[in-house]
N, C-alpha and C positions, 0 to 999 in steps of 0.2 A: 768711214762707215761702209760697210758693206752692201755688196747690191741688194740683197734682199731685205737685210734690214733698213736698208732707207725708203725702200716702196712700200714697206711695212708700218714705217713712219708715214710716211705721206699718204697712205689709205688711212689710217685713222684721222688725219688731218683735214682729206677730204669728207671724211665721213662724221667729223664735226661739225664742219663747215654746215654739210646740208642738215644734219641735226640741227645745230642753231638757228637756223635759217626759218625753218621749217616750227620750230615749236615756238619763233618773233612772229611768226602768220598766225599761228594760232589763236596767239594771247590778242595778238592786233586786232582779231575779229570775234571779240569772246562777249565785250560790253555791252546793253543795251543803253540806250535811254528815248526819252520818250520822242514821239514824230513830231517837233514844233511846227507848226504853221511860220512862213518865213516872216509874218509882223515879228515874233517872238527873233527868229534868231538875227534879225538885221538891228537888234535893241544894241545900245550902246553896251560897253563893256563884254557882253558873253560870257561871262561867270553861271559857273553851273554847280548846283548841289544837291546831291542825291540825299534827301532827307527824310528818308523814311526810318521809320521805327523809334521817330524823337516826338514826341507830347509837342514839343515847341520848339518851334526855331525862329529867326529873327534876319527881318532884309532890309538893308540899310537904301534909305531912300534921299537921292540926292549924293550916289556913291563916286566913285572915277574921280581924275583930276581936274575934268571942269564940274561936277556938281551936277552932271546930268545923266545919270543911270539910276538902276537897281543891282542891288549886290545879293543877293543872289538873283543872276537875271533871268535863269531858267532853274526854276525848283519843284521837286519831285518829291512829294507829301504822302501819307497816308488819310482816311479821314479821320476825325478827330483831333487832328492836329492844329495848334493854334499858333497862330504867324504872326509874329508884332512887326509893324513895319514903323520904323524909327528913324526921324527925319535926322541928318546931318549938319545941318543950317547951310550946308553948300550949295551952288545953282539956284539959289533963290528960290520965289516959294514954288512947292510941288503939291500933289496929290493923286491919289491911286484910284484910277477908276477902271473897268472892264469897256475895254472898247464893243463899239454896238455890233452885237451878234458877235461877240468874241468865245463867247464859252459859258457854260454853268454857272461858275462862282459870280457871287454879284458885288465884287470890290468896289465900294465908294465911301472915300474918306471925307467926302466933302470939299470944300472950299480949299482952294490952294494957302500952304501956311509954310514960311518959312524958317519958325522957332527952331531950334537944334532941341534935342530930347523929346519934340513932338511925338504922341507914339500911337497907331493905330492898329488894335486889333480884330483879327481874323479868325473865326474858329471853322474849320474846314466840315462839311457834315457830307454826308453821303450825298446830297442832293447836289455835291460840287465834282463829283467820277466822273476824270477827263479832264480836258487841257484846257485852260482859259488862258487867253490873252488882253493883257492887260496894258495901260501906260498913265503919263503923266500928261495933263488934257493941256496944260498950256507947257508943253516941252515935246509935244508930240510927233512936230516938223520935224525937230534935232535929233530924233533916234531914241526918247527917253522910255521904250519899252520894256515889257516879260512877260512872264508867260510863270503857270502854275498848272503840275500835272499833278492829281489826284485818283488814287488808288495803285491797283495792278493794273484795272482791264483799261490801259489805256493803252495806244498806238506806239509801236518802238522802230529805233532803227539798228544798226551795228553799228558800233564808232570803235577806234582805235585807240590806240597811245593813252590812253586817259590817265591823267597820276602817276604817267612810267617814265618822265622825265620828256615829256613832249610838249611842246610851246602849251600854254595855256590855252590861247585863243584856238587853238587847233583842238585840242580836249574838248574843252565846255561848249563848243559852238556845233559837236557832232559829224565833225568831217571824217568820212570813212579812211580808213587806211586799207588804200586795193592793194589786193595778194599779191597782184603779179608783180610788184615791183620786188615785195620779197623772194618771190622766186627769178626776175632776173639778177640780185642781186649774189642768191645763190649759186645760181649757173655760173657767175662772172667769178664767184671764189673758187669755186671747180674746177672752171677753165685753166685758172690762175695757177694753181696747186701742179694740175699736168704737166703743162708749159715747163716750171720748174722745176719738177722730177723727172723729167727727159731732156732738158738739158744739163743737171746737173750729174745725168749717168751718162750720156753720149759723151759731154765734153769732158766731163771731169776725169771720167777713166781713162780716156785718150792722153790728155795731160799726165796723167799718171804713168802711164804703159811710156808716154814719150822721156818721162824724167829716167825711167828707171833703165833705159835702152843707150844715156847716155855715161854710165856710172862707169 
């Protein structure tokens, strides 16, 4: 390959590099979702669903492999939407109540009941705009928490990776994905890229000029 054409190559190389780089920050920092209060995100599981624009959706209670979460543990409604929350028979018995002074909605299923197909519904009204935190009253120790955001106007943060092939729990539990890692990680493919195409023309053409000096 020729000198020029190989620096020709290696600038567009470089110059994908920091394209890609550059439009992974983008997207990393493009999602909102809402401000949980930490009762909400230290709940068992971390599962998150952005459920707006559904009539109804449904959160499995008594979710995880020991029987002590909510499936979805942080969920994002509009109002009028109506939430069946449907027991599992796992973890023994549950029930959904708003912890005191947790938030607007006033979730209480009653007595804890451990039937599987148990089902308790929720119809979300305007008077519920905004985040409520909520758990299960005798699993409360164990992390059995969530959390329900209602409306638009409610509190957001930027989170990354979500649904782009990023651990779960990294996703749904809203940990930010900071820029700068993507831009060192940019600089190091640039670096990378130079390094390479100075010495594959210092040496290489030396090797060259030496083969051909011996013919």
């Amino acid at each position: 390959m020729k000198r020029r054409e190989f620096v020709r190559t290696a600038g567009g190389a470089t110059a994908a590099v920091a394209a890609g780089a550059g439009a992974t920050g983008t997207a990393a920092a493009q999602e909102q979702q809402p401000d949980w209060p930490s009762g909400v995100t230290s709940g068992n599981l971390g599962s998150y669903q952005d459920a707006r624009g559904e009539s109804e959706v449904t959160v499995q209670v008594g979710a995880g492999d020991s029987g002590l979460a909510f499936d979805a543990t942080q969920l994002w409604v509009d109002t009028g939407t109506t939430i069946t929350f449907e027991w599992t028979g796992n973890g023994g018995a549950h029930n959904v109540q708003t912890v005191e002074d947790g938030g607007p909605a006033g979730l209480d299923s009653g007595d804890p009941v451990g039937e599987e197909g148990y089902t308790y519904e929720y119809e979300v009204t305007e008077e519920d705009a905004g985040i409520t935190h909520y758990h299960c009253v005798p699993h409360t120790a164990t992390g059995m928490h969530a959390g329900i955001a209602v409306g638009g106007d409610v509190p957001t943060v930027e989170v990354g990776g979500a649904s782009n092939g990023w651990p779960e729990n990294i996703a749904h539990v809203g940990v930010p994905l900071h820029a700068h890692w993507v831009g060192i990680a940019a600089i190091l493919g640039i670096s990378l890229t130079f390094v390479f195409t100075f010495y594959l023309l210092k040496y290489g053409e030396s090797a060259h000029t030496g083969h051909g000096g011996a013919q």
